[in-house]
C-alpha positions in Angstrom: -2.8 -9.3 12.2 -5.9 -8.4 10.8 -7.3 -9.3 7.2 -10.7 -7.4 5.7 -13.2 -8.1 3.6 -15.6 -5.9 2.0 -18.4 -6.6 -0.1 -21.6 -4.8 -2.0 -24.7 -6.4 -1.1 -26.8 -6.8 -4.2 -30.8 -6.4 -3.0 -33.5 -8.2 -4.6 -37.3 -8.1 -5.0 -37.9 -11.2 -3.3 -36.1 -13.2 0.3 -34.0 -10.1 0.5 -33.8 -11.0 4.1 -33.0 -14.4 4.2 -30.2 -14.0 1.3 -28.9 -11.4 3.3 -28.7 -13.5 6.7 -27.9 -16.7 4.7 -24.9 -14.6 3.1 -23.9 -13.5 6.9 -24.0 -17.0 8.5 -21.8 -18.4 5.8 -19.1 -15.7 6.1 -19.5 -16.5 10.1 -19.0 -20.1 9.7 -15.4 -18.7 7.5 -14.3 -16.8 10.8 -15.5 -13.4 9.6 -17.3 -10.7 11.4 -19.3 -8.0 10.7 -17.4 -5.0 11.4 -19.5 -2.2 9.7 -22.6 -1.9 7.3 -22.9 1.6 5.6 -26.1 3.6 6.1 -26.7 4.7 2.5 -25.3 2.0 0.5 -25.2 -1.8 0.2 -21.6 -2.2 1.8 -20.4 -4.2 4.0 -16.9 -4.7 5.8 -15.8 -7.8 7.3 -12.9 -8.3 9.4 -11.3 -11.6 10.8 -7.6 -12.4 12.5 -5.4 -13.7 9.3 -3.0 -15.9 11.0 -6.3 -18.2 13.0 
């Protein structure tokens, strides 16, 4: 089984790029992966297998 995870990426002035990979990694490290960014907003789904 499947669990999903979907979160609003907040954009800053400043190391938007890092926070964003920084925020990535970390939800890698948790067994999450990216499953979908949107085009024309800041969301972004995650999926991993619930039962690991």
């Amino acid at each position: 089984m499947k669990e999903y995870k979907v979160i609003n990426w907040k954009m800053g002035l400043s190391k938007n790029n890092e926070r964003l990979e920084d925020t990535l990694n970390e939800f890698a490290r948790n067994g999450w992966e990216v499953k979908h960014i949107a085009d024309n907003s800041a969301r972004i789904v995650f999926e991993r297998d619930k039962n690991r």
